[in-house]
C-alpha positions in Angstrom: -12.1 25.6 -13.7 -10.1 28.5 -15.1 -8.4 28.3 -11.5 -7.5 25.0 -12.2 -5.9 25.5 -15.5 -3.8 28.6 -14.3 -2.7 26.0 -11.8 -1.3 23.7 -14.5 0.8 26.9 -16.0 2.6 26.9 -13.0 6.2 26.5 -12.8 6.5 24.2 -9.8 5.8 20.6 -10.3 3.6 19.2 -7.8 2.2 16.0 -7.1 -0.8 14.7 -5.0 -1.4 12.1 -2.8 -4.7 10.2 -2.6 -4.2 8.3 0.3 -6.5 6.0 2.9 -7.7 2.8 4.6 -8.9 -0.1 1.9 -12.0 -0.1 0.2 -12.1 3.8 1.1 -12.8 4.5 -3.1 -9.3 6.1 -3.7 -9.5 4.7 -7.3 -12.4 6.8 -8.3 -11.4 10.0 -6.7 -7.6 9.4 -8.4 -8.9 9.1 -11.7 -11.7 11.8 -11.5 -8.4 14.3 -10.6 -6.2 12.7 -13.5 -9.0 13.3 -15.8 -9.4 17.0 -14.6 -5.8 17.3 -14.5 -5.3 16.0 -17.8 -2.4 13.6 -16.2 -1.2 9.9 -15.3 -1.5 8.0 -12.1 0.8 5.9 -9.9 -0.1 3.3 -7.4 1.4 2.9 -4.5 -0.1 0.1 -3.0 2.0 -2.6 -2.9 -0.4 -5.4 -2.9 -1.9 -4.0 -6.6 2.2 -4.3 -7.9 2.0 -8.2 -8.8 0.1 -9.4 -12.1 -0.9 -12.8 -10.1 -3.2 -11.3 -7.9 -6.0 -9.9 -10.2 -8.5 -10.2 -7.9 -7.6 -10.2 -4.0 -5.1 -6.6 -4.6 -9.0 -5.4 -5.7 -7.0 -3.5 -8.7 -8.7 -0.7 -10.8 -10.8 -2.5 -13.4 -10.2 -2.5 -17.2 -12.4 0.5 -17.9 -10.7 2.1 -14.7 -7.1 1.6 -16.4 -9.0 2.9 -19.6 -9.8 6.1 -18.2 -6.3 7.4 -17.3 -3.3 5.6 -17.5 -2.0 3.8 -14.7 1.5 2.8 -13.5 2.8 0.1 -10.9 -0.2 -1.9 -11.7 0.6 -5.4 -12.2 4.1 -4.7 -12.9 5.8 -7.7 -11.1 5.6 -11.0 -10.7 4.9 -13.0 -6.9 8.1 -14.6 -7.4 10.3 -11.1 -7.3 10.6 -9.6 -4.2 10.5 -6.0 -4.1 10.5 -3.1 -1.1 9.9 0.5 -0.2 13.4 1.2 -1.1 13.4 -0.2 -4.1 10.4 1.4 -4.9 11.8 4.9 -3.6 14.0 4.7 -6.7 11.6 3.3 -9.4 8.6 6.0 -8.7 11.2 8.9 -8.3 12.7 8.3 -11.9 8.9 7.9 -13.2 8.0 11.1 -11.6 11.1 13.1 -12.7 10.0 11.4 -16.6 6.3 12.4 -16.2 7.1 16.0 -14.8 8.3 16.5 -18.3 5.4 16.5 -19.7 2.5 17.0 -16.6 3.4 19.7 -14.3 0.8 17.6 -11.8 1.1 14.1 -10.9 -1.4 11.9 -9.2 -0.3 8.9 -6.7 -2.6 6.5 -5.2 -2.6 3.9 -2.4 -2.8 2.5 1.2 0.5 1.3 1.6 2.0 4.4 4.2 5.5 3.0 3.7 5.7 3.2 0.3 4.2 6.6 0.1 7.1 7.9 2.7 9.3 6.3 0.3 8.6 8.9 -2.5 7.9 11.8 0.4 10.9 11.6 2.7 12.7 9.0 1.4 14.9 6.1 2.5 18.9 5.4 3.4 20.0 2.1 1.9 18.9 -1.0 4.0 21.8 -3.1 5.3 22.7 -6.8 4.3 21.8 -9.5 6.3 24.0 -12.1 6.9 22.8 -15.9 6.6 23.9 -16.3 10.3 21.8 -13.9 11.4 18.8 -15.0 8.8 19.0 -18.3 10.1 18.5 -17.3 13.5 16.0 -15.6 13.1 14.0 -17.8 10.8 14.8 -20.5 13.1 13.4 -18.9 16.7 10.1 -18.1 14.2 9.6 -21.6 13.0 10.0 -22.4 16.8 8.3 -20.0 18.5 5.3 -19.2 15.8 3.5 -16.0 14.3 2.4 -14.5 17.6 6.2 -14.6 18.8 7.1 -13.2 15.7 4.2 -10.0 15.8 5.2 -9.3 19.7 8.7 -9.0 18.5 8.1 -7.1 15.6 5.5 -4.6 18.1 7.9 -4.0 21.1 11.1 -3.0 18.3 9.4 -1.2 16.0 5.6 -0.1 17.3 5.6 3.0 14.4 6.2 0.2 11.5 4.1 -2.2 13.2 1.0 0.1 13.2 0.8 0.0 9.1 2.1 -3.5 8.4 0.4 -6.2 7.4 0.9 -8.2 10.8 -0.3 -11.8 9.4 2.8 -11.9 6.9 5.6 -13.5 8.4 8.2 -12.5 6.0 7.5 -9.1 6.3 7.8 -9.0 9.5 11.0 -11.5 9.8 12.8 -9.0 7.4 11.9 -6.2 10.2 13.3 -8.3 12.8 16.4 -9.5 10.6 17.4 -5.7 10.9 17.5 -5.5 13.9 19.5 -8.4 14.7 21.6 -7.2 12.2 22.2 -3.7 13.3 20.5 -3.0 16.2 17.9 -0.4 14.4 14.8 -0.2 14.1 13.5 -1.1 10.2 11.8 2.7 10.1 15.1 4.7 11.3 16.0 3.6 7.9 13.8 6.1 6.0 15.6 8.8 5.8 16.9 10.7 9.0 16.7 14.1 6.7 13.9 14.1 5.1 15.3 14.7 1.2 14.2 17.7 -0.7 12.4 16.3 -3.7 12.1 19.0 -7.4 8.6 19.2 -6.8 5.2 20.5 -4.4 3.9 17.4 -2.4 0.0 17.8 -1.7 -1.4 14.9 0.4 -5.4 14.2 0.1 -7.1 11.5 2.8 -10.2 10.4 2.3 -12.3 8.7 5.2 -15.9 7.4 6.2 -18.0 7.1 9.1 -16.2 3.2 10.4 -19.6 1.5 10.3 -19.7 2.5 6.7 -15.9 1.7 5.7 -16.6 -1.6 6.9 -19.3 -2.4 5.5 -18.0 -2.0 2.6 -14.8 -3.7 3.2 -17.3 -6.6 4.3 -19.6 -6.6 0.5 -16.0 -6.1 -1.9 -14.9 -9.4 0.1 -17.9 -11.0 -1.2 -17.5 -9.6 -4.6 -14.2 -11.1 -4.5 -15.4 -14.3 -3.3 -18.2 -14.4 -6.4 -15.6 -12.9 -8.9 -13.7 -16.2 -8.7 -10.7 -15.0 -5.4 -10.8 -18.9 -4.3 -9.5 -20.1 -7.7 -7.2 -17.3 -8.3 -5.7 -18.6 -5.0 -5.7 -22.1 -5.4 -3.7 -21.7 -8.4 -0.9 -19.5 -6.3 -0.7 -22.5 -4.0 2.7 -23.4 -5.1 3.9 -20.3 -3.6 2.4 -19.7 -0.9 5.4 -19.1 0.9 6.8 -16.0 -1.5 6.6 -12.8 0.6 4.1 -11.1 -1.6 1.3 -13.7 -1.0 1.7 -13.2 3.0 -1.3 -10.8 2.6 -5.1 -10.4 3.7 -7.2 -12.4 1.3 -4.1 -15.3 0.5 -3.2 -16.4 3.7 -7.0 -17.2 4.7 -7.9 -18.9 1.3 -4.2 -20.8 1.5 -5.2 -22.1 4.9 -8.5 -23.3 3.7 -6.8 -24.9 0.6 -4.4 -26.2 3.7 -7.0 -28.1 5.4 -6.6 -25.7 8.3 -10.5 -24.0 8.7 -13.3 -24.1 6.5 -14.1 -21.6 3.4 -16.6 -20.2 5.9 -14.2 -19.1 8.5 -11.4 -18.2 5.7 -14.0 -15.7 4.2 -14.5 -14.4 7.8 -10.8 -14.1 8.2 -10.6 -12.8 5.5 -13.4 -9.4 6.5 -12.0 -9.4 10.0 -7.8 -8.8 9.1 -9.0 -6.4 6.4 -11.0 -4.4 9.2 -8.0 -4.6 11.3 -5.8 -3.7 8.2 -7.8 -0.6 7.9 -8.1 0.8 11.1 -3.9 0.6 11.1 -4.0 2.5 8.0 -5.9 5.1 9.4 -4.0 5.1 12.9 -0.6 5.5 10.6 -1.8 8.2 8.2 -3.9 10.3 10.7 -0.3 11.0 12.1 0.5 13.0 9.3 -0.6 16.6 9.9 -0.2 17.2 6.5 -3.2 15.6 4.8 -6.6 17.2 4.5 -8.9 14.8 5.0 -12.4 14.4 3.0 -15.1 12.1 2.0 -15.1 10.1 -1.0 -17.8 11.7 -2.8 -16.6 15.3 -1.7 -14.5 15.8 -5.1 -15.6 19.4 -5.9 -14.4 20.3 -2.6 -10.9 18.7 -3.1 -10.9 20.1 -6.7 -11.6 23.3 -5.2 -8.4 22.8 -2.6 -5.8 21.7 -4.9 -7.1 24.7 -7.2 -6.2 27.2 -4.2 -3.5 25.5 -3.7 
């Protein structure tokens, strides 16, 4: 302990990343460190940003939020669209204002985009022009979803292997890019990685895959028996907003859609998850930065970040 304190005296600011597939238990380990480091935490999952989805973003629960505070949780409504961009320069002011007070930081989340964001950093993304929206839109509503993911795979296979490949206006926006400017989406993090005012220490946490989804497999039936059909069936209206072309919408909505049973949308539902988190894992495994641990390990991250 005495270690860890003498790392709080420190000068340098630092902030640490808790970072994984879904369902991992990120949320515990986050708050177990914010607790021990006396400090606040910031999500970067960009599911857990909109106040609608309560129950499909699998949020922390109220005691969770009640035993650190929490940031980017339920901050924005479905109807506001919001990127990795944007959210460079939203977390970046909140770190600079909680590095006032807490020389550590913790950040949480899946979302490998958004946690480059704060890391490296993006250029500004160009403007598309209708013409070019409308083309694109156009060939999609044509040529279907598994035109749109091939695209979206041969231009841009680094993006591609951490996005959320059922959401079509995700991955329209990558292809709008291109057709704009002729670049891949991901060139447009930063070509320099910026030089950020503080120490960046990056923690993954993993299971055994049997194990990871097995558990992915029980929370979806939690979900299902904490009410995630209702919560959906009232977000019917806007189905089509970008931030409800996720794992655990799109299945319900087509249910809701007379398109498949509940059955199969619940399956749907397990299965993209699974997939969701083995392209988590494929994207952050790439960083040779992170130190990798199991959940339940927290002495021994603890221990690192104290040595640190």
């Amino acid at each position: 302990m005495k270690n860890l304190i003498n790392l709080r005296t420190l000068n340098t600011k630092k902030v640490i990343f808790i970072v994984g597939p879904t369902a991992i238990g990120k949320t515990r380990v986050s708050i177990e460190l914010a607790k021990t480091f006396n400090t606040e935490i910031i999500s970067c999952d960009s599911r857990q940003f909109y106040k609608e989805l309560e129950i499909g973003s699998a949020p922390p629960s109220k005691k969770e939020l009640s035993e650190a505070k929490h940031h980017f949780i339920h901050n924005l409504s479905v109807t506001k669209d919001y990127n990795a961009g944007q959210f460079e320069i939203d977390a970046i002011k909140l770190i600079e204002k909680l590095h006032q007070t807490n020389d550590t930081i913790i950040i949480v989340g899946g979302s490998g985009l958004y946690v480059d964001a704060i890391c490296k950093g993006f250029d500004a993304l160009p403007e598309i022009s209708e013409q070019t929206r409308e083309k694109v839109t156009f060939e999609y509503q044509r040529k279907g979803l598994d035109w749109l993911q091939e695209q979206v795979k041969n231009i841009d296979p680094e993006l591609y292997s951490n996005y959320d490949t059922n959401n079509p206006q995700r991955l329209l926006r990558v292809l709008e890019v291109f057709q704009e400017t002729g670049k891949k989406f991901s060139s447009f993090k930063s070509n320099t990685i910026k030089v950020r005012p503080f120490e960046i220490i990056k923690i993954g946490l993993n299971i055994e895959r049997s194990m990871l989804y097995n558990h992915i497999n029980k929370r979806v039936d939690i979900m299902m028996e904490d009410g995630l059909l209702e919560e959906v069936s009232t977000l019917l209206k806007f189905q089509q907003r970008n931030a409800l072309q996720t794992v655990g919408y799109k299945e319900i909505f087509s249910f809701l859609n007379n398109e498949c049973t509940l059955k199969k949308a619940v399956e749907n539902i397990k299965q993209n998850t699974r997939r969701f988190a083995k392209r988590q894992l494929t994207w952050f495994r790439k960083d040779k930065g992170i130190k990798w641990f199991e959940p339940h390990q927290i002495i021994e991250i603890k221990k690192l970040i104290s040595e640190l």
